[in-house]
C-alpha positions as CSV (number, residue, x, y, z in Angstrom):
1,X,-15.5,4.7,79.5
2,X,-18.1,7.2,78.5
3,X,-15.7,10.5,78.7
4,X,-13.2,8.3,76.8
5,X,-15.5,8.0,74.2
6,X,-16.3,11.8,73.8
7,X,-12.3,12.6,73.7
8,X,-12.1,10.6,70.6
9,X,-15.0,11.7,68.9
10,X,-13.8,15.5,69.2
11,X,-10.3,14.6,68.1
12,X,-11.8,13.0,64.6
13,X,-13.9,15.6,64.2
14,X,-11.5,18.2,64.6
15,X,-9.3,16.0,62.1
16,X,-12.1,16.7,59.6
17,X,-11.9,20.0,59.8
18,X,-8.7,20.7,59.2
19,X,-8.5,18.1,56.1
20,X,-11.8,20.5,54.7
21,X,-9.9,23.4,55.6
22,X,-6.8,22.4,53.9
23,X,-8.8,21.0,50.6
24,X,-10.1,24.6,50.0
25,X,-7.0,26.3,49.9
26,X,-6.2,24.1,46.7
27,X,-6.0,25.9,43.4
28,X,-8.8,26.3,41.1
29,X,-7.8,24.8,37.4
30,X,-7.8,28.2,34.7
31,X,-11.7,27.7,33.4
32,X,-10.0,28.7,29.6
33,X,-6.9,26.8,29.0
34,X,-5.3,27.4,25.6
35,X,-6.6,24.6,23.0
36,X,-3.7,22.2,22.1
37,X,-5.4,20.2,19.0
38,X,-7.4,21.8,16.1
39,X,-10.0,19.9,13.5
40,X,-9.1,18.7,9.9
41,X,-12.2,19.4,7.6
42,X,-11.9,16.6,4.3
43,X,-14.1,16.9,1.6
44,X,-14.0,14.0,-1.0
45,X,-14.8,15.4,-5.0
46,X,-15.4,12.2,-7.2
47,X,-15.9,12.8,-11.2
48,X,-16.6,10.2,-13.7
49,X,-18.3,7.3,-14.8
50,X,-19.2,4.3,-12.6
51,X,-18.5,6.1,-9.0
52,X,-17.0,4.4,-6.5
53,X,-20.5,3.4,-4.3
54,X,-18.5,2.1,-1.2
55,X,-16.9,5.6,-0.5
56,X,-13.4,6.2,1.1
57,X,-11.1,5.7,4.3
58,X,-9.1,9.2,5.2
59,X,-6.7,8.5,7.7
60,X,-4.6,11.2,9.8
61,X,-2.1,9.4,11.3
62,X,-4.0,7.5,14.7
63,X,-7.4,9.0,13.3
64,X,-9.4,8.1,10.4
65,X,-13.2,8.8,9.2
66,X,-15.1,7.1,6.7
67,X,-16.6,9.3,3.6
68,X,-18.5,8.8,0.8
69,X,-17.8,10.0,-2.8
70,X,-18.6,13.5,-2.8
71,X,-18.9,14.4,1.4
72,X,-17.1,16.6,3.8
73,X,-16.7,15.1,6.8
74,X,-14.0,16.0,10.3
75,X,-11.4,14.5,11.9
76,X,-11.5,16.8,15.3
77,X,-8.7,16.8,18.4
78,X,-5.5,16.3,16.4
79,X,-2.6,17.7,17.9
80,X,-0.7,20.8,16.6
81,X,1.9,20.4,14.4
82,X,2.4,18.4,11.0
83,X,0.2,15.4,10.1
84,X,-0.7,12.7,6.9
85,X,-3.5,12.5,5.2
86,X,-4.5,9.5,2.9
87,X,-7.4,8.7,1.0
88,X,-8.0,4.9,0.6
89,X,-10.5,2.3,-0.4
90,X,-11.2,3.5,-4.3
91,X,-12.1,1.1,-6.5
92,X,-9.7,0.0,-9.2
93,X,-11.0,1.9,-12.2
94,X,-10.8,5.0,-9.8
95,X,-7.9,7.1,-8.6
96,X,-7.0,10.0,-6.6
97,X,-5.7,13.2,-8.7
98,X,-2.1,14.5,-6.9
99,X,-0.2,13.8,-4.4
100,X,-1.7,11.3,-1.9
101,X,-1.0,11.0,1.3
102,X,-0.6,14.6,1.7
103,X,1.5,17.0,4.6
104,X,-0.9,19.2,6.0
105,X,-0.4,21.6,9.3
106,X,-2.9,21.3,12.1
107,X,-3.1,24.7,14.2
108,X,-4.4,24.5,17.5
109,X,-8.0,26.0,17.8
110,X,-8.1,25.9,14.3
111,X,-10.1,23.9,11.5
112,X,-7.7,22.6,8.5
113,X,-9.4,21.6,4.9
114,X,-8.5,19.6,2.7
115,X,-10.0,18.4,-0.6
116,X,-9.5,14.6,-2.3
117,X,-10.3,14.7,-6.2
118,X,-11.0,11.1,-7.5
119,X,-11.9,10.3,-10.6
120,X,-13.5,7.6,-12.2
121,X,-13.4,5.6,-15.6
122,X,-16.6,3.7,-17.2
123,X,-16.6,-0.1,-16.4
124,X,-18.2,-1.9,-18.8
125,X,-20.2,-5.2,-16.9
126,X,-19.9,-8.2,-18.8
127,X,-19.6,-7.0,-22.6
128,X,-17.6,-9.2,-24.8
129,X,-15.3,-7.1,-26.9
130,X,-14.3,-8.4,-30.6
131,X,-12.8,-6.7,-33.6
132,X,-14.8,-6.6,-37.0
133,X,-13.9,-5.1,-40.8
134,X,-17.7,-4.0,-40.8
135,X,-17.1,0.0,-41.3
136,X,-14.0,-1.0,-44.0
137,X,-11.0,-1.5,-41.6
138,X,-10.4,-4.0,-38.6
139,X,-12.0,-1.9,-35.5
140,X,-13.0,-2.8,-32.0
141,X,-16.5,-3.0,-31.0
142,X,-18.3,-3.5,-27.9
143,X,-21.7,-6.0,-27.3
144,X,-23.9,-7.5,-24.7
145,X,-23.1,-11.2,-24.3
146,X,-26.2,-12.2,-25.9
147,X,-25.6,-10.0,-28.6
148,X,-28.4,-7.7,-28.2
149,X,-28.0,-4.1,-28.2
150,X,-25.9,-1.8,-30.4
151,X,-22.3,-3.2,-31.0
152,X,-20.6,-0.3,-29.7
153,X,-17.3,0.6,-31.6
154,X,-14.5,2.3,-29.5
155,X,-12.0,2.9,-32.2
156,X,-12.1,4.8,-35.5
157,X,-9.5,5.3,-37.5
158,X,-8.4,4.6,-41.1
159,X,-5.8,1.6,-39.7
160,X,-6.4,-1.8,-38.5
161,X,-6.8,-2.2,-34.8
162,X,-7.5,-5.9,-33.4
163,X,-6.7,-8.2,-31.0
164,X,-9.3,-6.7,-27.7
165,X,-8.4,-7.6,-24.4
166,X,-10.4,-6.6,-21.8
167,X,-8.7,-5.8,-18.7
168,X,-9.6,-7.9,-15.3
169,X,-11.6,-4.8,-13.9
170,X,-13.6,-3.9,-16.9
171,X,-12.0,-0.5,-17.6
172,X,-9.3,-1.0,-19.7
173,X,-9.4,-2.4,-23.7
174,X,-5.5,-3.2,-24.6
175,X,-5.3,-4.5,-28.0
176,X,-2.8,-4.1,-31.2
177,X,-2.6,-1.2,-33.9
178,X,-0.7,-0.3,-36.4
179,X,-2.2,3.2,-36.8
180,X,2.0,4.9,-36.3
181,X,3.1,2.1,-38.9
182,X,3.6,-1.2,-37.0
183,X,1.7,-3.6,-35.2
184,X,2.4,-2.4,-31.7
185,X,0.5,-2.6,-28.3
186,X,-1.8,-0.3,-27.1
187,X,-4.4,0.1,-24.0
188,X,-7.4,2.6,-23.9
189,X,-10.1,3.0,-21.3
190,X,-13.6,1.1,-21.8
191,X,-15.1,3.7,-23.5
192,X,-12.2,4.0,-26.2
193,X,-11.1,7.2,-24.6
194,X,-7.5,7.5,-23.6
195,X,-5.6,6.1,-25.9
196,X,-1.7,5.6,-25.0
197,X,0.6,3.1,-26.9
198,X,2.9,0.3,-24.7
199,X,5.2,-1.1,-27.4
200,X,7.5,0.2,-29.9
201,X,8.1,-2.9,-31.7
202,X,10.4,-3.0,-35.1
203,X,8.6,-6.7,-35.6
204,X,5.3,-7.7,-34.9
205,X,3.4,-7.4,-31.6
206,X,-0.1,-9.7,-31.3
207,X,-2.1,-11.4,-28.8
208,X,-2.3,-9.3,-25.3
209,X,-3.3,-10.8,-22.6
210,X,-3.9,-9.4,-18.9
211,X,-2.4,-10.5,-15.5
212,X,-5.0,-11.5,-13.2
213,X,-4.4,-8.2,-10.9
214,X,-4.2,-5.8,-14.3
215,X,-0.8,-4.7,-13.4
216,X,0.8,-6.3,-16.3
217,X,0.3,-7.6,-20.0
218,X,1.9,-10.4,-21.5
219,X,1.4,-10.7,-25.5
220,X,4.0,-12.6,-28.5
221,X,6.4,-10.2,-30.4
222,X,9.2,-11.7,-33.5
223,X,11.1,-8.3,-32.6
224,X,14.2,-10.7,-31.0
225,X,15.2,-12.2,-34.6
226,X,12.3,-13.6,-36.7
227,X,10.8,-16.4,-34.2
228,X,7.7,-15.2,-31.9
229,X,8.6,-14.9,-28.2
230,X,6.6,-13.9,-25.0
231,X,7.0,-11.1,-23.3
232,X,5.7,-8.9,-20.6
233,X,5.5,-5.4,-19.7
234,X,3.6,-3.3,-17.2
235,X,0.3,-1.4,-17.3
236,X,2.2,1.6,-18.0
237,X,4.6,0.4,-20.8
238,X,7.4,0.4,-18.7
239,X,9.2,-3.1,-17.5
240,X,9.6,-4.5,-21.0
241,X,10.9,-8.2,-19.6
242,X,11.4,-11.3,-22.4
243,X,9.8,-14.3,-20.7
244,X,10.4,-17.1,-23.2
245,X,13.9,-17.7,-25.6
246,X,12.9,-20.6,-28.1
247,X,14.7,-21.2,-31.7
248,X,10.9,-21.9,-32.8
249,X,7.5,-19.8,-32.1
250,X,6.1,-19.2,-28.9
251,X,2.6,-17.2,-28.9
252,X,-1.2,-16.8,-27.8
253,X,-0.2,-16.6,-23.9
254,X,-2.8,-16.8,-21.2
255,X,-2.3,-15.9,-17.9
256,X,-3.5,-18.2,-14.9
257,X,-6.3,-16.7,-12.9
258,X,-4.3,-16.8,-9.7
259,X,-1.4,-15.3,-11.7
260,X,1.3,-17.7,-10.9
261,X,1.5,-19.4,-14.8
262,X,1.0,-18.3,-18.3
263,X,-0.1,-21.0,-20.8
264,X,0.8,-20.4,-24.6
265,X,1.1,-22.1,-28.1
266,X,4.4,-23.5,-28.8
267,X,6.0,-24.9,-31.9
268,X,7.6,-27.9,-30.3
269,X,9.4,-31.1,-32.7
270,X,7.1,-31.5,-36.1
271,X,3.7,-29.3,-34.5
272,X,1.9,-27.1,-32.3
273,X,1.4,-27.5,-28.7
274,X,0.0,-26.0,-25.5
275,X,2.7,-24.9,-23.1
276,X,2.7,-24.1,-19.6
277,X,5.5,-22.4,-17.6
278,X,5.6,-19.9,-14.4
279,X,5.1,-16.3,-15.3
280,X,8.7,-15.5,-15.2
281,X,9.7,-18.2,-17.8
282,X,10.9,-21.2,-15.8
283,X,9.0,-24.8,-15.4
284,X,8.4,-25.0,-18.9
285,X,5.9,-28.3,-19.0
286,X,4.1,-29.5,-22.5
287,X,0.6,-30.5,-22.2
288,X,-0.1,-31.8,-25.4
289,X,2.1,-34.1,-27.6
290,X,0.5,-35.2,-31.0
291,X,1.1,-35.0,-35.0
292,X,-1.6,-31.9,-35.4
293,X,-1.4,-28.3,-34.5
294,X,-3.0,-27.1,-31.0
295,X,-3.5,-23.3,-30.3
296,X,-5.1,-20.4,-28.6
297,X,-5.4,-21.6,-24.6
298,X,-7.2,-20.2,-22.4
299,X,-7.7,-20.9,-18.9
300,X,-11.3,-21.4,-16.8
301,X,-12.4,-18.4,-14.5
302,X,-11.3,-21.3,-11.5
303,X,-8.6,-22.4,-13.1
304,X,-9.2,-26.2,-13.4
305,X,-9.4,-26.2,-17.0
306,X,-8.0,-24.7,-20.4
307,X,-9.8,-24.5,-23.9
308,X,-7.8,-24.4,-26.9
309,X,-7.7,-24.9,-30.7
310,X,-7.0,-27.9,-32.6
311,X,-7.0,-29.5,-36.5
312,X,-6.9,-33.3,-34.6
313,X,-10.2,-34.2,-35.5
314,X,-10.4,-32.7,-39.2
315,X,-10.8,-29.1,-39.6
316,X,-10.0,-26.3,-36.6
317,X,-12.6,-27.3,-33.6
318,X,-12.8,-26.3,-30.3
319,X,-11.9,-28.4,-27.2
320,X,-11.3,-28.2,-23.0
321,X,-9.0,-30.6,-21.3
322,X,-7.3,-30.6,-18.2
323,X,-4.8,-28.3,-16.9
324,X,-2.3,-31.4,-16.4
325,X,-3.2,-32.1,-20.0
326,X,-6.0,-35.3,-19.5
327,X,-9.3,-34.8,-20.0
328,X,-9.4,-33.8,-23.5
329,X,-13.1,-33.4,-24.6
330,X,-14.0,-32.1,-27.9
331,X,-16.6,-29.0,-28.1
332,X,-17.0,-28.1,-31.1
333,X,-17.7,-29.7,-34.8
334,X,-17.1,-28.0,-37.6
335,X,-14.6,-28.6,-41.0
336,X,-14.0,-24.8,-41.2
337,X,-12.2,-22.5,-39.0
338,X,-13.8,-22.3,-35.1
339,X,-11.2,-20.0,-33.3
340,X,-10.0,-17.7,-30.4
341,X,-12.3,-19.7,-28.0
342,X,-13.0,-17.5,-24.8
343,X,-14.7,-18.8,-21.3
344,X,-17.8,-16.8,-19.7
345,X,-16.7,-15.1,-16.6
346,X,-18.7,-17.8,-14.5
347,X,-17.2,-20.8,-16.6
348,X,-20.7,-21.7,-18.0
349,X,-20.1,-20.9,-21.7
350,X,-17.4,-20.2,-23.9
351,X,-17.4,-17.9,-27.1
352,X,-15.4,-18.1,-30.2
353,X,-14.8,-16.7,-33.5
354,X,-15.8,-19.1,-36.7
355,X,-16.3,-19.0,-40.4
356,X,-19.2,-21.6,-40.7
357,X,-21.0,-19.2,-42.0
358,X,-19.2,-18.4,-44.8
359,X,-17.3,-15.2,-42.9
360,X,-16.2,-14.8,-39.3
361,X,-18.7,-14.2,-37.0
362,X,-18.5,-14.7,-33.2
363,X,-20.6,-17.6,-31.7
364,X,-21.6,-19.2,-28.0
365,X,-22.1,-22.6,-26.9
366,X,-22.1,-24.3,-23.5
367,X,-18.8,-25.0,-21.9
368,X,-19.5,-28.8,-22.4
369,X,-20.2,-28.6,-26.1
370,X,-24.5,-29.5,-25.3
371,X,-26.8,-27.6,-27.0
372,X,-26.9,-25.6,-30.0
373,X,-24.2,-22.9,-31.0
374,X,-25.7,-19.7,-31.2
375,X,-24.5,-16.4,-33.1
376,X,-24.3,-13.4,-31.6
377,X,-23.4,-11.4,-34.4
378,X,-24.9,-11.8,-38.2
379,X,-23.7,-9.2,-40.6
380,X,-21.5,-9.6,-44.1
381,X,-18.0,-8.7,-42.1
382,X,-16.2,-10.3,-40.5
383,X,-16.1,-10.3,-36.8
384,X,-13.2,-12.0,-34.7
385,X,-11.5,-12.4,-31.6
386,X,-13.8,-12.1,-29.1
387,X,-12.6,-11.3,-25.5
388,X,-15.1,-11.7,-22.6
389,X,-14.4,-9.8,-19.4
């Protein structure tokens, strides 16, 4: 038994060796081997007013980085060979100059750059934009929304421009001019820089009013044959589409905050009334339904409510109902002219444009017609239309 034992152990041992032996005849791996990815060097360059605080996404196919507004940062270990490159996560009143994503070529062992220019337009917070005959013409100005500070104008020109609309994101104005002749459409950035006319109208274009998401702008136009009709068209002017095709007037649209409807004034049997339909013209459905005239709607930030105009209780006074129509409460009494009524962007107040001073100035109340009105702007013009981003 013992010797037995001794014959085994030598044989494994032996076994050993040769597996050792065998192991170091393997080959070495080369120390050097010839790199097969290279590094991508991005450097984001942002310009402007009211910079994007949030910074960007750059994504190179699988890879991405995070960067902030003005930062060069790597993507390393992409392979050889072509590759694209995107910038993402600017804020709406920023965007990315040239072609993006972008082709670039990786070389192995090698670092790539690439640069991102973004720039920025000014976003005003809050104001409440209006248009006032103060400096001799109709102009648009800019103020705080309790009327403080300097009422900023943005145009200046020897024509009448009216009619602000802010834009959902703050840095856009659209509003109508007819500074080439006719009362067309026009959108300019917050500041009043930028000016660039939508509309080419041979009738008359009025009342602008943004989509919820700022790609589009519905407004009223008589350019079909006399009546007023709604139409739509795109941020860019192009996509000129006719919504509504009425033998009477259709105007004053306002766009549902979650986009889907557009409410308007409609000349419907003897009078005036609100209107609601989708935003592509169909499910027409009347609200109101009396013997006096109802105007100007506009719909609450959460969309359970719309304010309007109305001559049902004597004079022109402002009033909220229902967006199925019930509900009809009465804000505002006055036996001149209150107008253009406008929510706050938290639903808590509304502002409007009224003569009960003796010229138009713009005023704010509570959304539930308590308290006081107070007037947020006192000179011998006249102020009007107040839009309140």
């Amino acid at each position: 038994m013992r010797r037995l034992l001794v014959i085994i152990s030598v044989s494994v041992t032996s076994f050993l060796m040769v597996s050792c032996e065998d192991s170091s005849t393997a080959t070495e791996p080369d120390p050097d081997p010839e790199p097969t990815t290279g590094t991508l060097e991005i450097t984001t360059n942002t310009n402007g007013d009211d910079k994007d605080s949030n910074g960007y996404t750059i994504d190179a196919d699988s890879k991405s980085t995070s960067a902030g507004s003005s930062e060069t940062v790597y993507i390393e270990g992409l392979q050889e060979g072509s590759h694209s490159v995107e910038l993402s996560g600017t804020a709406s009143n920023c965007s990315v100059s040239g072609n993006n994503p972008r082709t670039i070529s990786i070389t192995a062992g090698n670092t790539t750059s690439i640069t991102f220019d973004v720039s920025c337009r000014a976003v005003h917070d809050n104001p409440i934009a209006f248009y006032s005959n103060r400096d001799g013409d109709n102009e648009i100005f800019l103020m705080n929304p309790d009327g403080s500070s300097l009422h900023q104008r943005l145009t200046n020109n020897t024509e009448d421009d009216a009619f602000p609309a802010i834009s959902p994101d703050g840095s856009k104005i659209a509003f109508i001019s007819d500074r080439n002749g006719n009362d067309d459409l026009y959108v300019m950035d917050a500041d009043g820089s930028n000016v660039q006319q939508l509309t080419n109208s041979s009738g008359v274009t009025i009342y602008p009013d943004w989509s919820p998401d700022g790609s589009k702008l519905a407004f009223s136009d008589d350019r079909s044959g006399g009546t007023d009709e709604i139409y739509t068209i795109n941020a860019d002017g192009s996509g000129l589409t006719r919504v509504t095709n009425n033998s009477s007037n259709d105007f004053d649209p306002d766009w549902s905050p979650d986009g889907d409807e557009i409410a308007f004034s409609g000349f419907r049997g003897t009078h005036y009334q609100i209107v609601v339909m989708n935003s592509d013209g169909t499910g027409i459905n009347r609200l109101t339904n009396n013997s006096h005239n109802d105007f100007e709607p506009h719909w609450s930030p959460d969309g359970s409510k719309l304010v309007f105009k109305s001559n049902r209780e004597g004079g022109h006074n402002i009033f909220t109902m229902n967006t199925d129509g019930s509900g009809v409460r009465q804000i505002t009494t006055n036996p001149g002219i209150d107008e253009f009524p406008v929510w706050s962007p938290d639903g808590s107040e509304l502002v409007f444009g009224t003569d009960r001073d003796d010229n138009y100035e713009i005023y704010k109340i509570d959304a539930d017609g308590s308290g006081s009105p107070v007037n947020l702007t006192s000179n011998s013009a006249e102020d009007r239309h107040p839009s309140w981003n």
